[in-house]
C-alpha positions as CSV (number, residue, x, y, z in Angstrom):
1,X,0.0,0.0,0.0
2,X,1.8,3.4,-1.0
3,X,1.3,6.2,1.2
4,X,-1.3,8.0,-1.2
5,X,-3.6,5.5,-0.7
6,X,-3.1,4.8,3.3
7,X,-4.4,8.7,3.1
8,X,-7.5,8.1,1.3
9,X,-8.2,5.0,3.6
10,X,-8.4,7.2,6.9
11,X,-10.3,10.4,5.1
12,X,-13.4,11.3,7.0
13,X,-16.3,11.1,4.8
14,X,-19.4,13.3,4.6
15,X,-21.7,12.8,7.0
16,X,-24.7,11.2,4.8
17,X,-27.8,12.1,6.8
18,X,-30.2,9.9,4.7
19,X,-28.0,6.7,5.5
20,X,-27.3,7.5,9.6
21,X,-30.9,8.8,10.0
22,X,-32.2,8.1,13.4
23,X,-35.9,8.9,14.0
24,X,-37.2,10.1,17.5
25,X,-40.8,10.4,19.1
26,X,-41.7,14.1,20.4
27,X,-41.9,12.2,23.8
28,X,-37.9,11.3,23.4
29,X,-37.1,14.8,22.6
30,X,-38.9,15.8,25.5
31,X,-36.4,14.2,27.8
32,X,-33.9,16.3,26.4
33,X,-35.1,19.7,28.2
34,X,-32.1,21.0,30.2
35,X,-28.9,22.9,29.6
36,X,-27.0,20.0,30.5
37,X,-29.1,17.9,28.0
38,X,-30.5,20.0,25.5
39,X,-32.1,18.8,22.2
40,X,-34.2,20.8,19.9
41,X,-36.8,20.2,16.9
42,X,-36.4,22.2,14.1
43,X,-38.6,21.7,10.9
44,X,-38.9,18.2,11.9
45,X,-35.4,17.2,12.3
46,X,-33.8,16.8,15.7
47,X,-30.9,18.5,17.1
48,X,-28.6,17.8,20.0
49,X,-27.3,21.5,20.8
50,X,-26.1,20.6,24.2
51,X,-22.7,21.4,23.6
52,X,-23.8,25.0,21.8
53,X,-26.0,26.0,25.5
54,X,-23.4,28.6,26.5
55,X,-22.3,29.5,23.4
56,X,-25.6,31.0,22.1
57,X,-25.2,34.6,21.7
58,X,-28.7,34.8,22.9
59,X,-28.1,33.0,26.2
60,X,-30.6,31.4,27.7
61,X,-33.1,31.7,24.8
62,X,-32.2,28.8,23.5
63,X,-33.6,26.6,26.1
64,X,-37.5,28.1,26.1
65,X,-37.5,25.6,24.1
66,X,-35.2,23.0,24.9
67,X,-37.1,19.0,24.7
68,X,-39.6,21.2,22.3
69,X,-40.3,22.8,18.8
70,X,-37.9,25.5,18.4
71,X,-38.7,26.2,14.5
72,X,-40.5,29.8,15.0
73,X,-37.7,30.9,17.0
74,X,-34.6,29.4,15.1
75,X,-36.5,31.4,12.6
76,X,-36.9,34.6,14.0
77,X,-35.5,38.1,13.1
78,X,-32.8,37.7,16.0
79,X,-30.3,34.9,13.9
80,X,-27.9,35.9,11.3
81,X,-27.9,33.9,8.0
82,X,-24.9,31.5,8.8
83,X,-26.9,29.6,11.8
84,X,-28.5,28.4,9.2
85,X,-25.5,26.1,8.2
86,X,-24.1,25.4,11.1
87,X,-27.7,23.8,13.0
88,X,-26.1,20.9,10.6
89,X,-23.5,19.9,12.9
90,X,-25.8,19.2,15.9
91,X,-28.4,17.3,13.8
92,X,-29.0,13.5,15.5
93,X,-32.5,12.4,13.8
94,X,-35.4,13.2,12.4
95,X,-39.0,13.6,14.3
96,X,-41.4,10.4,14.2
97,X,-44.6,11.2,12.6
């Protein structure tokens, strides 16, 4: 094996959302309500942010609706284009219907 191809070998592919897709029930999400343990639902799709708590430039906003629906408010005058792509890196699932 030459060293080119050891390289390739130990890349880190995309994350493929459609292959690792989890689903959860609202009632799971629910659990998730806490700043220690903090999930969100956002258009249907579920988002661990846990680690993003005390980072959010809006404080504690972001757990009104921690366990819950946070769509309208992800949404909301108050974010700046570019949380749009980077709710990606927190996604875990999508919602059971």
């Amino acid at each position: 094996m030459n060293a080119g191809s050891s390289r390739s070998a130990t890349a880190k592919a995309p994350v493929n959302h459609l292959s690792t897709q989890k689903a959860y029930g609202t009632s799971e999400v629910a659990q998730h309500n806490k700043r220690t343990d903090c999930w969100i639902i956002i258009k249907n799709k579920v988002y661990d942010v846990t680690s993003y708590v005390d980072e959010h430039p809006g404080g504690d906003a972001i757990l009104a609706h921690a366990g819950d629906d946070s769509t309208e408010g992800f949404y909301g005058p108050q974010h700046a284009s570019r949380v749009f792509d980077m709710v990606d890196e927190f996604y875990v699932g999508e919602l059971k219907h």
